[in-house]
C-alpha positions in Angstrom: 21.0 11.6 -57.6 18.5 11.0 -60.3 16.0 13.9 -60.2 12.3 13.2 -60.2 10.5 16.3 -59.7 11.2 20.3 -59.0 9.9 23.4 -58.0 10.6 26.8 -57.7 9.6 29.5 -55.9 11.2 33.5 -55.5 13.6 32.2 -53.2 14.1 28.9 -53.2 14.7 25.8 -55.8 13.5 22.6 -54.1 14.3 19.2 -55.9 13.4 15.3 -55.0 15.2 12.8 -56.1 15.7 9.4 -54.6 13.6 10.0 -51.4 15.5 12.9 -50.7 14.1 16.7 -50.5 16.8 19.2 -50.9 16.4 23.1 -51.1 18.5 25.2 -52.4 18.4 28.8 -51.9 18.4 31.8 -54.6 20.5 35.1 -54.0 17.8 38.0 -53.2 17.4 39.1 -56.3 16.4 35.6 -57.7 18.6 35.1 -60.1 21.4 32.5 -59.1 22.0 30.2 -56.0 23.3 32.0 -53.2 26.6 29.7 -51.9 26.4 31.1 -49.0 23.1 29.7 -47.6 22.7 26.8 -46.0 21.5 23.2 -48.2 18.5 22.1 -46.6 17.8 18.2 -47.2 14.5 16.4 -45.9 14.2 12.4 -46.3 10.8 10.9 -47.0 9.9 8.6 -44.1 8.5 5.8 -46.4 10.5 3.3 -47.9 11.0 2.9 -51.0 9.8 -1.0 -52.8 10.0 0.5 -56.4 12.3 2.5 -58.9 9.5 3.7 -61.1 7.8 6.3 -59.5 6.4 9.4 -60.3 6.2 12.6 -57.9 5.6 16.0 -58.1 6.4 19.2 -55.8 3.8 21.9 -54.8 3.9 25.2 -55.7 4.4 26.6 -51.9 7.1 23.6 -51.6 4.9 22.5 -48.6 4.1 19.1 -49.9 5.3 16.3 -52.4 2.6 13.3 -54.2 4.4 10.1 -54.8 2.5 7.6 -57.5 3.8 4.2 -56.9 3.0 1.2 -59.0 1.7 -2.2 -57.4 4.4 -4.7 -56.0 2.8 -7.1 -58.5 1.3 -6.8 -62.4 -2.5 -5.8 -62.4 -2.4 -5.0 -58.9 -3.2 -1.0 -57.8 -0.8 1.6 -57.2 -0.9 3.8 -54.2 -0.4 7.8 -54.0 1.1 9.3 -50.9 1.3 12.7 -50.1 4.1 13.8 -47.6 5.6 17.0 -45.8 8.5 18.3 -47.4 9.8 19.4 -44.1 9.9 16.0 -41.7 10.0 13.9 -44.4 6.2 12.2 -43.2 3.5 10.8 -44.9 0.5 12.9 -44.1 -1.6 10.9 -46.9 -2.5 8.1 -49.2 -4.6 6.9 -51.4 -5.1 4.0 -54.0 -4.5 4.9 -58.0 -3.2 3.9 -61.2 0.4 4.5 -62.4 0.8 7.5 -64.1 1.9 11.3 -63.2 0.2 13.5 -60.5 0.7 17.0 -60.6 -0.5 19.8 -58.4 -3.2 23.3 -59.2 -1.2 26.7 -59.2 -2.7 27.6 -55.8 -1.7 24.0 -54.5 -4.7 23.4 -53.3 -5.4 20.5 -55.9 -3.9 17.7 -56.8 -4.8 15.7 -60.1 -3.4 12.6 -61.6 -3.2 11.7 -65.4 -3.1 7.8 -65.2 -2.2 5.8 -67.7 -5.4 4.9 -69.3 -5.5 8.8 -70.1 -8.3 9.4 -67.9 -8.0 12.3 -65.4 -8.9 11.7 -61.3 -8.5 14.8 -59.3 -8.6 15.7 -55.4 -8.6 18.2 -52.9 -6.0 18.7 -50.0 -7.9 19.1 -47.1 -6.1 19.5 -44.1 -7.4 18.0 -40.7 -7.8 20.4 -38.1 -5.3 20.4 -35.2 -2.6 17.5 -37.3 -0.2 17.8 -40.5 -2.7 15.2 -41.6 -4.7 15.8 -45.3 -7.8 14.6 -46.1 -8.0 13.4 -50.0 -11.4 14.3 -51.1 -12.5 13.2 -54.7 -13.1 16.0 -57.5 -15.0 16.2 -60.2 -15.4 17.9 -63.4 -11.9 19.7 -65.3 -8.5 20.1 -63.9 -7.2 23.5 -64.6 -6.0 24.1 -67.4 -2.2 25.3 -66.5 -0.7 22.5 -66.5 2.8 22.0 -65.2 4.5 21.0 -68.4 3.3 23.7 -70.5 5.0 27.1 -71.1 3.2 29.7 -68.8 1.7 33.1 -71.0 4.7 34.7 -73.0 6.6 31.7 -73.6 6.1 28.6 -76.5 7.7 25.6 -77.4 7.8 25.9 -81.6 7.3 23.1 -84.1 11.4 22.9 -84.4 11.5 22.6 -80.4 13.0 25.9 -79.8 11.5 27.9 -76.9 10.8 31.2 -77.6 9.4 34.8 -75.6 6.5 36.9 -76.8 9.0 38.7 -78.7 9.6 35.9 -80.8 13.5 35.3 -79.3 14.6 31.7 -79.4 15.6 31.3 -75.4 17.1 27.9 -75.8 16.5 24.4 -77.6 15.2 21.2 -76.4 17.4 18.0 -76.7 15.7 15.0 -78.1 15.6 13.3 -75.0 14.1 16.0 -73.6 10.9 15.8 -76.2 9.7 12.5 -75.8 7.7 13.1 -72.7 7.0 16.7 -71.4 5.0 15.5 -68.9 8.0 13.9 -67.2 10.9 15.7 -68.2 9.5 19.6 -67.9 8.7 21.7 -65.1 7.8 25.0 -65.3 7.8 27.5 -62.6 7.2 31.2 -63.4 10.1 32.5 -65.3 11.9 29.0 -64.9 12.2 25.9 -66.6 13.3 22.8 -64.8 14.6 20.2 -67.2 14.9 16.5 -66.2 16.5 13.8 -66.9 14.8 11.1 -66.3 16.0 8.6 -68.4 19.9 8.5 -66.6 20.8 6.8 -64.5 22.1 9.8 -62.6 19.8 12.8 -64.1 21.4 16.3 -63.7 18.6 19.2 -63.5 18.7 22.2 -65.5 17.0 25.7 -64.5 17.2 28.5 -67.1 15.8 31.4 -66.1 13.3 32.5 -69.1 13.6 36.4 -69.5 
């Protein structure tokens, strides 16, 4: 399937990719998948109108954002927020196309739309329902921003990425630099590589030591 977005956390590697949620489990000590676990595979309730959509995971793999466009040109896009373990929408709202991404504690979610301008919102949830409230932010997203190497790591002028020591840990294909906000995903001491632009993406996780 073509892979859209990813996530990782200390035991588990959760990917969407056609409306489909599937998590994969790591061995215990985090470093490969364990075969011998059970593949875990959530659909999103929703249907789906449009191929161009952007979505992001959360960091406690609890909950996916979906930025669709508008069924027609100049018309408003819609985001929608779902569970990642029945598949249902739990939220919406009205937005521009572009790329939404979640804060490190999840609690935030922030969009970068097309006309560059930044809209965030907080996940509230409703008391006594899986429902979430959207309620508007404003001021500065934080500044770790999904796409960008976490502390020890950088992406050098020649595209290698590299440790604090200076190592090169592996090199960046050139499909892989034209957009790092859609084709990166970093996750602790992983990188989730996309590939967005065929047809039938594989995903890539390297584990950055």
């Amino acid at each position: 399937m073509k892979v859209h977005s990813l996530e990782v956390s200390e035991s588990t590697i959760m990917i969407e990719g056609d409306g489909n949620v599937v998590a994969l489990s790591l061995s215990e000590d985090g470093t490969a998948l364990d075969c011998t676990a059970d593949v875990q595979v959530t659909t999103l309730k929703t249907p789906r109108n449009h191929e161009q959509r952007f979505t992001s995971i959360s960091p406690d793999l609890l909950t996916i954002a979906e930025v669709r466009p508008g069924c027609k040109i100049g018309t408003v896009g819609s985001l929608t927020i779902y569970d990642t373990n029945t598949g249902e929408e739990i939220g919406r709202t009205e937005v521009d196309t572009g790329v939404p991404w979640f804060s490190p504690d999840g609690r935030e979610l922030w969009f970068d739309g097309d006309d560059g301008k930044e809209k965030g919102w907080e996940l509230v949830k409703i008391e006594r329902s899986s429902v979430v409230k959207l309620v508007t932010l404003t001021g500065s997203p934080p500044e770790d921003r999904p796409w960008k190497p976490p502390p020890g790591y950088t992406v050098t002028n020649d595209r290698w990425i590299s440790n604090c020591e200076g190592g090169c840990l592996t090199w960046l294909s050139p499909e892989l630099r034209e957009d790092e906000r859609r084709m990166r995903v970093w996750s602790g001491r992983f990188l989730g590589l996309l590939h967005g632009h065929q047809e039938c993406g594989p995903f890539i996780v390297e584990m950055l030591e």
